[in-house]
N, C-alpha and C positions, 0 to 999 in steps of 0.2 A: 244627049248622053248625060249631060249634067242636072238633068231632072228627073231623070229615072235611076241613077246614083241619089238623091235626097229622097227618092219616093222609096226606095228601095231602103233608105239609111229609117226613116220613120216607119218604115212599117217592122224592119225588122228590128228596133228599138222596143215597140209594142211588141213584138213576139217573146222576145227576152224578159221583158217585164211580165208577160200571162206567165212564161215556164216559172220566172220565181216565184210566184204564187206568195207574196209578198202578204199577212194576215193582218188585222186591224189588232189582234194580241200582238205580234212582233214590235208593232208601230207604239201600240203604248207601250211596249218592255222598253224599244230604243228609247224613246221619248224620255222617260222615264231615267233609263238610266244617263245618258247623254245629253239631254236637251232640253229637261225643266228647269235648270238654274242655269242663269246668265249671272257672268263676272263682269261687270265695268271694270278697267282697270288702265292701266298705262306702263310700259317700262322703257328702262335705259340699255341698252346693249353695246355690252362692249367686251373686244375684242382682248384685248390682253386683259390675264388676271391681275397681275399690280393694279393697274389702272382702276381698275371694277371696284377694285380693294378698297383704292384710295378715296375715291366719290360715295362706297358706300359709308367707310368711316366719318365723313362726315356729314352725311344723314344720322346715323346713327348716335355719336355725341353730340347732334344739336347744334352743330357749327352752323346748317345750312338745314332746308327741307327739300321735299323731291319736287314740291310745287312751285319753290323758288327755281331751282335747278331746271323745271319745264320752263319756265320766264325768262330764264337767264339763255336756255336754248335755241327758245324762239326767236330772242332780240338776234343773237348771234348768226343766225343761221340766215335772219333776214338782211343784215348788215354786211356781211360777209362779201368778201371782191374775189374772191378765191372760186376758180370753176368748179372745184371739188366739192363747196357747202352746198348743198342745196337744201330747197324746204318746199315741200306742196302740202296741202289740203283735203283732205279730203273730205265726201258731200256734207260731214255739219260742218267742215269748218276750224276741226280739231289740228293738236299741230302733229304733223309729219316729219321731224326733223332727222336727218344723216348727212355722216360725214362731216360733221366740226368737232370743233375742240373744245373740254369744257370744264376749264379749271387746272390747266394743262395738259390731261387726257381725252385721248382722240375716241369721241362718242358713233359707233360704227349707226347708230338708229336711236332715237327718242322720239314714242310717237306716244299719241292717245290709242287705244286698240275696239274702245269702245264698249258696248254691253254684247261678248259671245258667249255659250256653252265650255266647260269646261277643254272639250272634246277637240275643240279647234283648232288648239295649239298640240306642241310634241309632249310626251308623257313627261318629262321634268317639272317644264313649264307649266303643263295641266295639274300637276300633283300639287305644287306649292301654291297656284290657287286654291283648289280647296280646301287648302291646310289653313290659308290667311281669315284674320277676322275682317269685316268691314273696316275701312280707313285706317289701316295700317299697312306697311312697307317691308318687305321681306329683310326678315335682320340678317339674313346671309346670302350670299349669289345664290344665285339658279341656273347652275351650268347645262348647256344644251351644246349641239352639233353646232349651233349659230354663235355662239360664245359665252360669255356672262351676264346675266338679268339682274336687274335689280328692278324689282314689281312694286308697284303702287296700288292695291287695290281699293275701288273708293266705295263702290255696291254692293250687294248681289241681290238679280231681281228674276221672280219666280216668271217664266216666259209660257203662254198659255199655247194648247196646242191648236193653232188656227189651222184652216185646209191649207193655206201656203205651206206651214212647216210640217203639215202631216205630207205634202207632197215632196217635200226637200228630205225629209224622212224617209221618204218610200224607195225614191230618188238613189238615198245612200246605200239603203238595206239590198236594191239593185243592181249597184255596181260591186255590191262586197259577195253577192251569190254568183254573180258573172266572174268572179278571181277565185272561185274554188277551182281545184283540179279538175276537168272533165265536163265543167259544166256546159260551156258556149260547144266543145266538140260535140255534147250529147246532145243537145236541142239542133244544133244545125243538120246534127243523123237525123233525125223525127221531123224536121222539117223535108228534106231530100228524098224521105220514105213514102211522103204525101205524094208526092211528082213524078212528073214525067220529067227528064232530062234530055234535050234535043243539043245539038252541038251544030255548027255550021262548017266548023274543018276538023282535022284530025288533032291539031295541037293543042287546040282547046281543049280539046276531049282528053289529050295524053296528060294536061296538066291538071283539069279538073279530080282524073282519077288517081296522078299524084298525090 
């Protein structure tokens, strides 16, 4: 049963994919507008606005820097006896820090976020990167659902369109034609239309035509 559930999930993954009919124009428009520049960048988040207030005013007047402040994160967060610090890695290596204290406000995430597409993050967050110049620091929060940013952006690198991200591309343009209205009910009618439809009891049959 559980192999004919995966055969039956692949194949009709592929059918959904043929009905979007997904074009090599679309792929370079998305490309294009979502996925030729990558931001390197890093930020601070935190949860209450005072707090965000208080860390960004001192980047801002030179008391401190947000490089210092990832140093200052890291020692802390590796030192920390406290269940609540913690700190992982992720595969280069970069820091992952949540949940310490930093400078007497409670830092909810300070991570490296690495080199992504504007696209990646939520529309605030995505705006005030492409608003930043390289190696400069957002002079004011960047409030989101998640709470207050403070961005460090240190790049921006032009990302070439290899077959992997034209696939992860295709990928997305896939699941965003699958979330229109009517679409997965239309294609599974035109699939049903091909078939013959057999049943083995009656409840199957009553729920199927439910």
């Amino acid at each position: 049963d559980l192999i004919n559930v995966l055969r039956f999930s692949l194949v009709y993954s592929t059918y959904l994919e043929n009905m979007a009919n997904i074009t090599p124009e679309q792929i370079q428009e998305s490309y294009a507008d979502k996925y030729a520049v990558k931001y390197c960048a890093s930020h601070i988040l935190i949860e209450n606005e005072d707090g965000a207030n208080a860390i960004l005013k001192k980047i801002n007047s030179g008391e401190t820097t947000f490089d210092a402040l990832a140093e200052q994160a890291k020692v802390l967060s590796e030192e920390a006896a406290a269940a609540e610090a913690t700190t992982t890695t992720n595969t280069t290596g970069k820091l992952q820090a949540s949940n310490i204290t930093l400078n007497d406000v409670k830092i909810k995430e300070f991570s490296d976020l690495d080199c992504q597409p504007a696209s990646t993050y939520v529309a605030e967050f995505s705006e005030a990167l492409q608003n930043m110049p390289e190696n400069s620091v957002t002079p004011e929060l960047v409030k989101t659902q998640f709470g207050y940013h403070i961005i460090q952006l240190t790049t921006i690198e032009k990302a070439e369109l290899t077959k992997e991200l034209e696939k992860e591309i295709r990928a997305a343009l896939v699941q965003a034609k699958q979330q229109e209205p009517g679409f997965s009910a239309h294609a599974i009618k035109l699939l049903l239309d091909q078939v013959e439809v057999t049943f083995s009891n009656d409840k199957a049959k009553e729920q199927f035509e439910d």
